[in-house]
C-alpha positions as CSV (number, residue, x, y, z in Angstrom):
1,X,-1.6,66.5,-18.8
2,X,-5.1,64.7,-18.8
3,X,-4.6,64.3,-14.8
4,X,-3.1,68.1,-14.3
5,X,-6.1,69.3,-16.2
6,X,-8.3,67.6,-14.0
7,X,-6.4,69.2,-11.0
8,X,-6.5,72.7,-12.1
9,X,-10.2,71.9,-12.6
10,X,-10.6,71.2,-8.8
11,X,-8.5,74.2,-7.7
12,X,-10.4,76.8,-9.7
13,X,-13.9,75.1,-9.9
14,X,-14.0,75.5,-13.4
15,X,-14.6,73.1,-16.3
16,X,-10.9,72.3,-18.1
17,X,-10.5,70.7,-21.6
18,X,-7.7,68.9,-23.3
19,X,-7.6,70.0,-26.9
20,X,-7.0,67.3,-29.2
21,X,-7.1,68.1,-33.0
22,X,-6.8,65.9,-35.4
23,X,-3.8,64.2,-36.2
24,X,-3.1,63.8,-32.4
25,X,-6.6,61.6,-32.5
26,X,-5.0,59.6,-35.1
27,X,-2.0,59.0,-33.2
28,X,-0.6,56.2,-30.7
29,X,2.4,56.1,-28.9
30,X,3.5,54.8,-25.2
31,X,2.3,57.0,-22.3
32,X,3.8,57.1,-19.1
33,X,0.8,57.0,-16.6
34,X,1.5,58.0,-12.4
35,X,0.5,55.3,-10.5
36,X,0.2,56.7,-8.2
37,X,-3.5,57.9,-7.0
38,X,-4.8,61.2,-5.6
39,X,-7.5,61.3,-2.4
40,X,-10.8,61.0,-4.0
41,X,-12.8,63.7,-3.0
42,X,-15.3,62.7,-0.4
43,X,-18.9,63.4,-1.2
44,X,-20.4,66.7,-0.3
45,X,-23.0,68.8,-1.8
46,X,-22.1,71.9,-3.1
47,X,-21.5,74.9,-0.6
48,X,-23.8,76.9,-2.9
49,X,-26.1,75.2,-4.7
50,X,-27.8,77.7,-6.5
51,X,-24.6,77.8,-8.7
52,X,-26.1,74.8,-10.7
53,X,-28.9,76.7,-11.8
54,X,-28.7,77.9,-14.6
55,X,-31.0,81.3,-15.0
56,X,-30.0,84.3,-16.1
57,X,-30.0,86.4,-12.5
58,X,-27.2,83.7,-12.0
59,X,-25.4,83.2,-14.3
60,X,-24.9,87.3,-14.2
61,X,-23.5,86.6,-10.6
62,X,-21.7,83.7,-11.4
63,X,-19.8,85.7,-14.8
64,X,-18.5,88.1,-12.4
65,X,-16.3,85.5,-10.6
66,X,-15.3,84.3,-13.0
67,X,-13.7,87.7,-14.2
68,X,-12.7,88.0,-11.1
69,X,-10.7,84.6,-11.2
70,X,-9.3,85.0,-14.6
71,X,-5.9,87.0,-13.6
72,X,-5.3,83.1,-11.5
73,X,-5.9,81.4,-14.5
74,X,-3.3,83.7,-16.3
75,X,-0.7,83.4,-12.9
76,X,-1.2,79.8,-13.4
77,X,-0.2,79.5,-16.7
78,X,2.7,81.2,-16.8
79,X,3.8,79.0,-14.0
80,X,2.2,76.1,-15.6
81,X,5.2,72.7,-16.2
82,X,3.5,72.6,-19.9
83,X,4.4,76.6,-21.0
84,X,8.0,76.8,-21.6
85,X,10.8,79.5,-22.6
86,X,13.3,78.0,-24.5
87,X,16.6,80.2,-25.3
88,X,18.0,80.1,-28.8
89,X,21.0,82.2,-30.1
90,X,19.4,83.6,-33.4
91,X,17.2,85.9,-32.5
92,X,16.4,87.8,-35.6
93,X,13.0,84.9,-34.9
94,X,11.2,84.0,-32.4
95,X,8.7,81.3,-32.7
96,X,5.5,80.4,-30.7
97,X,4.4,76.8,-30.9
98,X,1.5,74.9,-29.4
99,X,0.5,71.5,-29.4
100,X,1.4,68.7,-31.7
101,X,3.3,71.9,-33.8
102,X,6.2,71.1,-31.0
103,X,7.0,67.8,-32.4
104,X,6.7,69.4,-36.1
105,X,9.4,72.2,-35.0
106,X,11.8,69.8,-33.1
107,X,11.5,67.1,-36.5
108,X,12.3,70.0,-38.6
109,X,15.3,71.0,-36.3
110,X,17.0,67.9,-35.4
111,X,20.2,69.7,-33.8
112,X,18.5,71.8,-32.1
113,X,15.9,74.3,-32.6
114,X,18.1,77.9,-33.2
115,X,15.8,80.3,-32.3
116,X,14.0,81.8,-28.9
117,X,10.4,79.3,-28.2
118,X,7.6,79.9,-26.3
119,X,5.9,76.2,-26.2
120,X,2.1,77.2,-25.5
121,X,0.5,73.9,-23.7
122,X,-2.2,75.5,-20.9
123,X,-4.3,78.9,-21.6
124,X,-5.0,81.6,-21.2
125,X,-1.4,82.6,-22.9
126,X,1.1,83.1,-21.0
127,X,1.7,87.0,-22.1
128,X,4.7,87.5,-19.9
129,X,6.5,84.8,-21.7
130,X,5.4,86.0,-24.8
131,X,5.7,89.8,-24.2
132,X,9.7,88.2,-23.5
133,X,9.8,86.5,-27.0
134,X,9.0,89.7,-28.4
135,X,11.5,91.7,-26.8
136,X,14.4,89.7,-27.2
137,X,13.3,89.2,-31.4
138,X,13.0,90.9,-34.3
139,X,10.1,89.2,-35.5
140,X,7.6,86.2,-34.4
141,X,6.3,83.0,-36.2
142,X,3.0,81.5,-34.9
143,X,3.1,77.6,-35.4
144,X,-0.6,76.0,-34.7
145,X,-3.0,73.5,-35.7
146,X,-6.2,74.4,-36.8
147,X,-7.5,78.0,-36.7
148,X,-4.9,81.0,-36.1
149,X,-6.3,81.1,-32.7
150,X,-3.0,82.2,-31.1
151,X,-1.6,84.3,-34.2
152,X,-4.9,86.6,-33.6
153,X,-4.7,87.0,-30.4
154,X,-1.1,88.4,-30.9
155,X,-1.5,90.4,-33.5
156,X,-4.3,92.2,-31.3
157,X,-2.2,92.2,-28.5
158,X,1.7,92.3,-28.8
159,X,2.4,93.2,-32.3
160,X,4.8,96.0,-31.3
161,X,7.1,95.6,-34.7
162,X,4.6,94.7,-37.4
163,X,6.7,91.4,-38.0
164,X,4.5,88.2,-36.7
165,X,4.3,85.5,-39.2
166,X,2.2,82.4,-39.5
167,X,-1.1,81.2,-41.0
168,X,-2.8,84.9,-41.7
169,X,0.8,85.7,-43.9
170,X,0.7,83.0,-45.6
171,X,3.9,80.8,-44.5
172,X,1.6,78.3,-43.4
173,X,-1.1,76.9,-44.5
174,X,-4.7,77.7,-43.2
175,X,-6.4,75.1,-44.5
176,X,-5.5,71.2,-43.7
177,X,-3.1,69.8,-41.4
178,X,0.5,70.6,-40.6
179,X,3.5,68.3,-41.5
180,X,7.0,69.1,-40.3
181,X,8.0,69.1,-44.3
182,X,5.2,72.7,-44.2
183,X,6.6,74.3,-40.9
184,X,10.0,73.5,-42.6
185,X,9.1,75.2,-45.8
186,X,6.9,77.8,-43.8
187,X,10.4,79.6,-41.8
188,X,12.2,78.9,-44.9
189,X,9.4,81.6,-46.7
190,X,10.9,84.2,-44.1
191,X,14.7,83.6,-45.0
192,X,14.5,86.3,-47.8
193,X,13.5,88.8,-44.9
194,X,16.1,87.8,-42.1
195,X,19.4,87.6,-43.1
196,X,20.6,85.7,-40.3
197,X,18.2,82.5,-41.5
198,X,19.7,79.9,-44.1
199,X,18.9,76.8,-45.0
200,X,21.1,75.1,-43.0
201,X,22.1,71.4,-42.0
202,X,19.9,71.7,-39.0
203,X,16.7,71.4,-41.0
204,X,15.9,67.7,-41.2
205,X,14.4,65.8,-43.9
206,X,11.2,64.1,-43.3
207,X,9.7,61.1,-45.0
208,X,6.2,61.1,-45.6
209,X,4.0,58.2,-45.8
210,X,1.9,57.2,-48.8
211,X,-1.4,58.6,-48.5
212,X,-3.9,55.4,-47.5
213,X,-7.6,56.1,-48.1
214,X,-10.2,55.0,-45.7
215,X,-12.7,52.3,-46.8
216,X,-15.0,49.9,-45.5
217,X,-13.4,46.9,-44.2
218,X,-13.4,43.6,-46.6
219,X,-16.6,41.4,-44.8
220,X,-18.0,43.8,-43.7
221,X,-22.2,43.9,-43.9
222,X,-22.1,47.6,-44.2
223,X,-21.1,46.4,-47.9
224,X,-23.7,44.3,-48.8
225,X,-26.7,46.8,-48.0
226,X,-25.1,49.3,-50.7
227,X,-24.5,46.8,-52.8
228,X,-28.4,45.8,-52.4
229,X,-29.4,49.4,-52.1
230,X,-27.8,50.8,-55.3
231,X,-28.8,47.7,-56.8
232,X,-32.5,49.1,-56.3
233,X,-31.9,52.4,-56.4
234,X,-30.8,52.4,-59.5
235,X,-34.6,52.1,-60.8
236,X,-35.3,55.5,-59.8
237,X,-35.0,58.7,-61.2
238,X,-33.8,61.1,-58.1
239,X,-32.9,59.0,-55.5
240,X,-31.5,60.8,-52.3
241,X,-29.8,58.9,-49.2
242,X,-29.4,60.7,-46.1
243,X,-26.1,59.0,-44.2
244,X,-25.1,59.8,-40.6
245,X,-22.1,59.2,-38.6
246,X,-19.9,55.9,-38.5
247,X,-18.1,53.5,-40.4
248,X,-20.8,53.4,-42.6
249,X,-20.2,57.2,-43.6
250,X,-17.7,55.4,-45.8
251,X,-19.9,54.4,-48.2
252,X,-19.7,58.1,-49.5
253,X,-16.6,57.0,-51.2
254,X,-15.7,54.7,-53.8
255,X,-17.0,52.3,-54.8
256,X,-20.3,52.6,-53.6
257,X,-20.6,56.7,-53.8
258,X,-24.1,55.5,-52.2
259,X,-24.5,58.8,-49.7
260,X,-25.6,62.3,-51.1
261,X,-25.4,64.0,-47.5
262,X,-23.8,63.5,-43.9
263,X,-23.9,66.2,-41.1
264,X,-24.2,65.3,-37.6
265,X,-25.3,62.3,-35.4
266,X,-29.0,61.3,-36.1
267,X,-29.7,64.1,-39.1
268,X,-30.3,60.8,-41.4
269,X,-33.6,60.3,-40.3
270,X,-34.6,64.2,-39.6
271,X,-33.4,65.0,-43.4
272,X,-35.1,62.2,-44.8
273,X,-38.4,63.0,-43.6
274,X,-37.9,66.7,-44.1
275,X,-37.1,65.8,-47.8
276,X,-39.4,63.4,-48.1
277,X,-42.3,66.7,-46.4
278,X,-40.4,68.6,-49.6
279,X,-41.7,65.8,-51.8
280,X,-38.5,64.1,-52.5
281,X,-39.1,60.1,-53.5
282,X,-36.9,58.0,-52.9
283,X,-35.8,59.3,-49.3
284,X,-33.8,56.6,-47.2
285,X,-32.2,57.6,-44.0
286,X,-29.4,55.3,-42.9
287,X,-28.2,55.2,-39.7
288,X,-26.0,52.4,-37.7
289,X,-27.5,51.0,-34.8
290,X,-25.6,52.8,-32.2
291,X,-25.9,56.3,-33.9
292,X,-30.0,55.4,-33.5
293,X,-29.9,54.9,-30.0
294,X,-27.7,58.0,-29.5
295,X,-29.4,60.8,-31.5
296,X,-31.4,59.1,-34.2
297,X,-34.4,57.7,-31.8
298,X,-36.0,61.2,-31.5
299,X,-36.2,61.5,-35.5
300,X,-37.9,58.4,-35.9
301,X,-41.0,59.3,-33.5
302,X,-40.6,62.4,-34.9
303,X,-41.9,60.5,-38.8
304,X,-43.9,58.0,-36.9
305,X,-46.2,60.5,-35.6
306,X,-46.7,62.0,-39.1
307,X,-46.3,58.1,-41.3
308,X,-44.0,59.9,-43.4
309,X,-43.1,58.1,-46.5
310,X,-39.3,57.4,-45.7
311,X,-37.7,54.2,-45.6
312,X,-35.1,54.2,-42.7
313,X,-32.1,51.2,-43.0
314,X,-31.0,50.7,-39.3
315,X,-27.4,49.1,-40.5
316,X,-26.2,46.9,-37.6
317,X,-23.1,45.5,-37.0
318,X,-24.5,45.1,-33.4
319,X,-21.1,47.2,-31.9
320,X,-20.0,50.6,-32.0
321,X,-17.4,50.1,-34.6
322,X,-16.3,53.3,-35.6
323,X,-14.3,53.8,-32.1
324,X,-13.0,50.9,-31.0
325,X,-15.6,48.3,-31.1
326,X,-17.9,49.2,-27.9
327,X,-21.1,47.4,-26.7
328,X,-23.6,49.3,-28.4
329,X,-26.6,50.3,-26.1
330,X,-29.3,49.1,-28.8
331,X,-27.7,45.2,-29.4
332,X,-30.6,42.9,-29.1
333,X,-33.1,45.7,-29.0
334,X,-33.4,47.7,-32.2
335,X,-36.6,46.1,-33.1
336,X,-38.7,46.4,-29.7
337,X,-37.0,50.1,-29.5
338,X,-38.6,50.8,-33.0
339,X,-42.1,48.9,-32.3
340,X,-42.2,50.7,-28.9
341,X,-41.7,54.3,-30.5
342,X,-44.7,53.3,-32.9
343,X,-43.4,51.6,-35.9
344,X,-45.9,49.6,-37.8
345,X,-44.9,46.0,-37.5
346,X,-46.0,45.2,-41.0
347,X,-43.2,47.7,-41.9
348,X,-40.5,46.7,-39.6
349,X,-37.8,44.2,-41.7
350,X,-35.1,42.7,-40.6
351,X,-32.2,40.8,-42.5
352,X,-28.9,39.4,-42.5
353,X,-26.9,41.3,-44.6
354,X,-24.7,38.7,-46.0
355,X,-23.5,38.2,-49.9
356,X,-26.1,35.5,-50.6
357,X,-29.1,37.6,-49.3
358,X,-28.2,40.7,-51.5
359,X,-31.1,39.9,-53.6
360,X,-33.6,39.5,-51.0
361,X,-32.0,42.1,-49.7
362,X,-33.1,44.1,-52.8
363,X,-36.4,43.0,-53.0
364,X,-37.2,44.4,-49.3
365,X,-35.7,47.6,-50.0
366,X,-37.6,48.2,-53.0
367,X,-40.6,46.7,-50.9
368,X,-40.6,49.7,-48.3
369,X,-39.5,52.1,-50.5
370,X,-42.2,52.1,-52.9
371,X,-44.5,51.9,-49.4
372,X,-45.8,55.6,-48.8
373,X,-45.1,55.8,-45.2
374,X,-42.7,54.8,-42.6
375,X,-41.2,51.8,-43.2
376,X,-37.6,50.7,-41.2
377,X,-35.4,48.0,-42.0
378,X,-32.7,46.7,-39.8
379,X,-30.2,44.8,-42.0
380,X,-27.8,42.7,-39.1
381,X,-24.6,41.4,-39.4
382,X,-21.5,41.6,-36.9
383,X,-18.5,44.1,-37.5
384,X,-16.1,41.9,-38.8
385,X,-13.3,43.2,-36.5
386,X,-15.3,42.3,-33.4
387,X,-16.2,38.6,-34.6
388,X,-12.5,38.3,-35.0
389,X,-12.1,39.5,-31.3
390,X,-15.1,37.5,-30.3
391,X,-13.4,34.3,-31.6
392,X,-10.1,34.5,-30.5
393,X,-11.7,34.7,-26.4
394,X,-13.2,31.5,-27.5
């Protein structure tokens, strides 16, 4: 699907995503890859180039074609190999599913799913298909993750009987993910309705896995600077931590319950020293080392320029652990990258956060923090998963 999407994005010029929502992220299975390889495209600038401009007079001219296109992206999808019609002999329901909801239905029906489908895998919907659905059936279940996207969109459009169930009913949840056991217990909710539905043998049973929280990975030096910093922190009489994204983020849970916020990549730093303008004291901003070098750089020069009175941990487990175990742009650098965006070298620390240097490790945090101004401490030690993966090549 990855390589049609990237086809359909030569044919109509247009930018094409593959939607992945969460459980699908969290998934692995075996995927059957083409080996064989299309042309490459040779290179060529574009035939128009004021298309990559973007100003309004532009962009105006550039809407209209794609109006214009949009009844090709609708042709293609209902002849698309991902949008299906599947037949089914009950038709007092007809469902719509998209995405991972297809493996949900087909778990809950193991002998066969009984009623008419419309499997929804490329947009813009395929209304034709749909329209179908709706014709042949007395009524319509919406199966999808996330938001009701699809459900809406029907209701708006093709509710011609008043009967289209799914997440704005209430059969299915609209909050968290689905499980077959929920899409299950979701047509089962309509039964009472539609005579024809029972609860039949074809309705599977499902087992579901005990719930496995994350955490922080035994050795790992994220640990020790918690340990170390609600060691110190615990001297104070409003302390606030600003976290940011990675493995890190984990130390919002038990049992270190060391973060009081988290929103997006390099906010650590930026709520700290907006905070720390409001007058909080203690504000630390921790960040890994490569969330700085992606997004957190800019708020450090940001409280360099005005010394604000922040202490910033740079936690570095010198990869990018979170997803997969990357190189991480700032390995070997994070020092010269803070000294060359103005840091005060009397205020620039760096340890080894291992077990035996939680103490010392205490001692510099309640150094800086009782500093008033910028102050940054990089506290190093390698992601335990990578060292494993490091010594195994040796």
């Amino acid at each position: 699907m990855a390589r049609y999407g990237f086809e359909l994005s030569e044919r109509f010029a247009i930018p094409v995503m593959v939607r992945l929502v969460t459980r699908l992220s969290h998934s692995r299975a075996v995927v059957e890859v083409d080996e064989s390889a299309s042309v490459e495209n040779e290179l060529h600038y574009p035939r128009n180039p004021k298309q990559w401009v973007l100003m309004p007079a532009i962009s105006k001219q550039r809407y209209k074609v794609l109006l214009k296109d949009y009844e090709d992206f609708e042709a293609a999808s209902e002849e698309s190999p991902f949008n299906k019609y599947l037949p089914g002999e009950d038709k007092s329901l007809g469902i719509v599913v998209s995405g991972l909801a297809w493996n949900y239905l087909k778990e809950a029906f193991p002998g066969g799913i009984p009623f008419p489908t419309v499997k929804i895998s490329q947009y813009p919907l395929p209304t034709k298909m749909i329209g179908r659905l709706f014709d042949e059936c007395e009524s319509v279940m919406v199966i999808e993750e996330g938001q009701p996207l699809i459900e809406k969109k029907l209701r708006g459009a093709l509710d011609r009987n008043g009967k289209i169930y799914g997440k704005l009913s209430g059969e299915l949840n609209l909050t968290g993910e689905l499980t077959p056991d929920l899409v299950k217990e979701g047509i089962s909710k309509i039964k009472t309705e539609l005579d024809s539905l029972k609860q039949s043998d074809l309705m599977g049973e499902s087992q579901v896995t005990r719930p496995r929280p994350p955490a922080l990975c035994q050795g790992c030096g994220h640990r020790d600077v918690y340990a170390a910093l609600n060691g110190v922190l615990e001297e104070y009489e409003n302390p606030k931590v600003f976290g940011d994204i990675g493995c890190y983020t984990l130390g919002f849970l038990s049992p270190f319950n060391a973060i009081d916020t988290v929103v997006d990549m390099g906010a650590s730093i930026t709520m700290a020293k907006g905070a720390a303008d409001a007058g909080q004291h203690p504000a630390v901003a921790i960040i890994g080392d490569s969330t700085f070098t992606h997004s957190g750089m800019t708020g450090l020069l940001d409280a360099v320029n005005e010394n604000s009175p922040i202490t910033v941990i740079i936690s570095d487990n010198l990869t990018t652990g979170m997803t997969g175990g990357q190189d991480s742009q700032g390995t070997g650098k994070l020092e010269d990258i803070c000294l060359g965006l103005g840091v005060n070298p009397d205020h620039l620390r760096t340890i080894d956060s291992l077990p035996k240097n939680v103490e010392q490790m205490k001692e510099i945090f309640r150094e800086e923090i009782n500093y008033n101004g910028l102050s940054v401490i990089v506290s190093r030690r390698e992601c335990i998963q990578t060292a494993r993966r490091h010594a195994v090549k040796k």
